[in-house]
C-alpha positions in Angstrom: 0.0 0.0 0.0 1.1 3.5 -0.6 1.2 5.6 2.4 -2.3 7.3 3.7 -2.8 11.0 3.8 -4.5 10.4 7.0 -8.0 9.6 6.5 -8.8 12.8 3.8 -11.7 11.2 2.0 -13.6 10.8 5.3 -12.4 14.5 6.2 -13.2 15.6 3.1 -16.6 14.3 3.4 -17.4 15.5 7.0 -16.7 18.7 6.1 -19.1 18.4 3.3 -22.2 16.8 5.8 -21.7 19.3 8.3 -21.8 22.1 5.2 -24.9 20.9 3.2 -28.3 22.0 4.4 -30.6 20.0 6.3 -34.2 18.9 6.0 -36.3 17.2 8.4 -36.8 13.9 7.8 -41.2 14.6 7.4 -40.2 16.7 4.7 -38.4 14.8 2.1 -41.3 12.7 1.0 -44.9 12.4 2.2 -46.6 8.9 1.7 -46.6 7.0 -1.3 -44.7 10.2 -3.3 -41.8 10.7 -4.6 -39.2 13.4 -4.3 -35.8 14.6 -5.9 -33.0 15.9 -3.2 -30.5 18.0 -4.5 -26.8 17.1 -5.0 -26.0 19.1 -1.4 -28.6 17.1 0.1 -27.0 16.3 3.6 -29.4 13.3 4.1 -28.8 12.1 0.7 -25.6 11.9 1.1 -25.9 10.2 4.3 -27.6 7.2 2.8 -24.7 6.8 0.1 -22.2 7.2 2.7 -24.4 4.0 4.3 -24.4 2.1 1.5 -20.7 1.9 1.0 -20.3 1.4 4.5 -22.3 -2.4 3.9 -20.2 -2.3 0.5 -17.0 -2.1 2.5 -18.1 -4.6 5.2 -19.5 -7.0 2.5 -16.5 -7.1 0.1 -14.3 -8.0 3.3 -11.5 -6.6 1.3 -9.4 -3.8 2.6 -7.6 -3.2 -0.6 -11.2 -2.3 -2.1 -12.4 0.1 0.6 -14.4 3.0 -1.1 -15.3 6.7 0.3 -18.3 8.7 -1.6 -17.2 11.1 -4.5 -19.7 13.4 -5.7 -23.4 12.9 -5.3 -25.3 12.7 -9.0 -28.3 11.7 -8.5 -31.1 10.7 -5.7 -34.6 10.9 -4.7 -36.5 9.6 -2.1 -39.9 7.3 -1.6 -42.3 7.3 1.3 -44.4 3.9 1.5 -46.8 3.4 4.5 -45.4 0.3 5.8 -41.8 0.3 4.7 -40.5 3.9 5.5 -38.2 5.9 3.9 -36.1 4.6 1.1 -33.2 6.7 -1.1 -32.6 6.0 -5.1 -28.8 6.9 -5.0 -25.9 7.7 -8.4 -22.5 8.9 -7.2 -19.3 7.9 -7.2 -16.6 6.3 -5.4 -13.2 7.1 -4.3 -10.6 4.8 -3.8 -10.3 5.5 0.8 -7.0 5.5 1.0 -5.7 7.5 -2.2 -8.8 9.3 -3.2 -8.4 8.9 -6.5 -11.6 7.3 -8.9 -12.8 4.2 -7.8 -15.9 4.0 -10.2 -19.5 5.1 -10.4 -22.6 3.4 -7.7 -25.8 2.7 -7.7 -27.8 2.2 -4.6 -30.9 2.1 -2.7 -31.6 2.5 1.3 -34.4 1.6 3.0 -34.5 3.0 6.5 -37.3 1.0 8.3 -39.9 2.5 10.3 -38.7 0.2 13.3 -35.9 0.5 14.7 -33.2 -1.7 12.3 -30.0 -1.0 10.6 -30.8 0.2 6.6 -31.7 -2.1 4.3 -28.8 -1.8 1.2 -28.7 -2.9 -2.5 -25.6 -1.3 -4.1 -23.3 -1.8 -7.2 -20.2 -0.4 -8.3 -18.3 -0.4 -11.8 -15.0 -1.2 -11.0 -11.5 0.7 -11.9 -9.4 -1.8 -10.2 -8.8 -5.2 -11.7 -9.9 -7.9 -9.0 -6.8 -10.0 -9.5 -5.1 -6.7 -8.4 -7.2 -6.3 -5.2 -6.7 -9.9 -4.3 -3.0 -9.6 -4.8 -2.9 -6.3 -2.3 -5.2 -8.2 0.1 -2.2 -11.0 0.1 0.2 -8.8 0.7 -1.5 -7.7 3.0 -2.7 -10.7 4.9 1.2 -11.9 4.5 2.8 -8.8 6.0 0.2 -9.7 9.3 0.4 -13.2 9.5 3.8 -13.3 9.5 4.8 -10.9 12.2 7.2 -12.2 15.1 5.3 -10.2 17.9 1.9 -9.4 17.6 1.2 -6.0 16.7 -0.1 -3.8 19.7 -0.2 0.2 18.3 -2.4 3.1 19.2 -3.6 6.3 17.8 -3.9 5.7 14.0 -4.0 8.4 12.9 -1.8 10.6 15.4 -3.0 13.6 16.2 -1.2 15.2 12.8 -3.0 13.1 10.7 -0.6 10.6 10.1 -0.2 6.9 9.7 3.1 5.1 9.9 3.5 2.7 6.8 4.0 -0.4 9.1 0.3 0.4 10.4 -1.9 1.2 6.9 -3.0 -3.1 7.2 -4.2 -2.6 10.8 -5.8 0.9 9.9 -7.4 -0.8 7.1 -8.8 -4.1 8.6 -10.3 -1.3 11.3 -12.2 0.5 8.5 -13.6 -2.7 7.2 -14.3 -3.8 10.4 -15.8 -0.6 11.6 -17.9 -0.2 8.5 -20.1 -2.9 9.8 -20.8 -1.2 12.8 -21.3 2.2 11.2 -24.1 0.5 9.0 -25.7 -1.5 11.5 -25.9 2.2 13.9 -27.2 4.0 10.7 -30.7 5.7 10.5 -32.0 8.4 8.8 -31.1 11.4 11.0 -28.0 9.4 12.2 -24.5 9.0 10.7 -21.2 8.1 11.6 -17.7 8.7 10.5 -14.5 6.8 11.2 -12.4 9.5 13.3 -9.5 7.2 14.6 -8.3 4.0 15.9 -7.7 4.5 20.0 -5.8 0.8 20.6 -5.2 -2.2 18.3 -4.0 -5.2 19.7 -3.4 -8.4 17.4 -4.2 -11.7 18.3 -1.6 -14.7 17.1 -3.7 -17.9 16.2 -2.7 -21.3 15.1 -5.0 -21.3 12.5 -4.7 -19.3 8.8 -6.9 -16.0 10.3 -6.0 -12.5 11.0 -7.2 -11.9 14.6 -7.3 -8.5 16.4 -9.3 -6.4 19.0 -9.5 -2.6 18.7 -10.9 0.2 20.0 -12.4 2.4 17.8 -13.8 6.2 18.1 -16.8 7.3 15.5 -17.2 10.6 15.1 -21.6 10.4 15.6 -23.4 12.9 13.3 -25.1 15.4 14.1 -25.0 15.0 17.6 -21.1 15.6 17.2 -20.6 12.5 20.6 -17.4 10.7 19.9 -18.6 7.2 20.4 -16.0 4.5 21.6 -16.5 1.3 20.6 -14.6 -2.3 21.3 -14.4 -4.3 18.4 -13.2 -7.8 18.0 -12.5 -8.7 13.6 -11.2 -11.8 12.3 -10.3 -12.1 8.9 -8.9 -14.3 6.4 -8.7 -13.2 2.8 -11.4 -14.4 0.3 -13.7 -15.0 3.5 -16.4 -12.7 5.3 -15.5 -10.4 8.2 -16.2 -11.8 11.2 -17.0 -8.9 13.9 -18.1 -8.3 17.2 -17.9 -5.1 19.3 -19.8 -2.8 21.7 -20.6 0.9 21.6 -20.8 3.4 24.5 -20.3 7.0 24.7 -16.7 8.6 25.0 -18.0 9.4 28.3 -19.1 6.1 29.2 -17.4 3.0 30.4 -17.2 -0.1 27.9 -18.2 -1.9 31.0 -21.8 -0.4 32.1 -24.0 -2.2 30.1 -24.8 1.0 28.0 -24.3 1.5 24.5 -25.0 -2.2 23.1 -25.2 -1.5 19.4 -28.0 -1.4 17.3 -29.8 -4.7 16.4 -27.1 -6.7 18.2 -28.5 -10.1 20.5 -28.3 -10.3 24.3 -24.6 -10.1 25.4 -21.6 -7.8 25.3 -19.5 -8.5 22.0 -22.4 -10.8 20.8 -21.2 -12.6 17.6 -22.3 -10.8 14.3 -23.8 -12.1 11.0 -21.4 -12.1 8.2 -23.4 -13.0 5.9 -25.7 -10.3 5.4 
């Protein structure tokens, strides 16, 4: 991997939420009609952010992790018993070096219950898959062959910067933390990757890739920082495997607050990976 100007696209991108204007939810579509947002459209942009958020989870790949582009295209449709759901064109930008990384298209359906968005999303690719599995190998190599197991901090610093030896870890956290960043998702609520606290790896017997962070996501808009533990095994070529719990920065991991969003009974309850 080339080195990471510290995480720019998801800067970038903040700086664009917190800039576009906002509409209350009510107001975007009444039932059963059908409305076009504009490209500034704060909540439109939201949704796309969501859907590669499940992209990036789903493909289990960090050399294939996307951040939105430009927003093209969207409207929205009210139903009575479904809820809210967003016809999405943008494109992508390759997370790490922001350059192109293809055109989407996506829907979101945020439920009227309370549930994590329901996503449908494709993307024409720029990068060759034998090329993606090839970084993902390297990769997976450079980790599974380490002497100690990495334990590391603070990625990125408070500069902005990520050490080279650390762009796998801060990777696999992205993917990782995707999930969780979908599975929180609704309509008036987003989240950003801000930073990785603590990563600790795990060394196994077996072929996987085992670590545990702890991850800070920047919440929008309430602007909380919201610390979560997270527990990812990975092997290339298979789903993410993830677990984790969410509390407030100002909240112990520990007080039984903060269990995330759709998650069963239990702290670090095992998550579906195939979604």
């Amino acid at each position: 991997m080339q080195g990471l100007s510290a995480a720019s696209p998801a800067a970038f991108l903040l700086l664009l939420f917190l800039l576009s204007p906002l509409q209350p939810a009510g107001a975007a579509a009444r039932e059963g009609s059908e409305q076009e947002l504009g490209a500034g459209s704060r909540r439109a942009a939201g949704a796309a952010r969501v859907a590669l958020q499940y992209l990036n989870f789903q493909s289990a790949s960090p050399a294939a992790l996307r951040a939105l582009g430009q927003l093209r295209k969207a409207t929205v449709k009210s139903t009575p018993d479904s809820g809210h759901k967003y016809y999405l064109q943008f494109t992508a930008e390759d997370y790490q070096s922001g350059e192109n990384a293809g055109s989407c298209l996506a829907t979101v359906l945020y439920p009227k219950q309370a549930a994590p968005p329901v996503v449908t999303i494709k993307c024409t690719p720029t990068k060759d898959q034998k090329q993606i599995q090839e970084e993902d190998k390297r990769l997976y190599q450079t980790l599974r062959h380490q002497t100690k197991p990495i334990t590391a901090s603070n990625i990125p610093d408070s500069y902005g910067n990520i050490e080279p030896a650390l762009e796998p870890v801060w990777a696999l956290a992205v993917a990782g933390s995707s999930y969780i960043m979908w599975e929180k998702s609704r309509e008036n609520l987003g989240y950003f990757m801000a930073q990785v606290k603590s990563a600790k790896q795990w060394i196994r017997k077996d072929e996987f890739i085992e670590f545990d962070y702890t991850v800070l996501l920047h919440e929008i808009p309430t602007q909380e920082m919201i610390s979560c533990h997270m527990r990812l095994t990975w092997l290339p070529g298979r789903p993410l495997k993830v677990k984790y719990f969410c509390a407030s920065e100002n909240q112990g991991l520990d007080d039984g607050s903060g269990v995330g969003s759709g998650s069963a009974a239990g702290i670090l309850q095992d998550r579906a990976v195939n979604l």
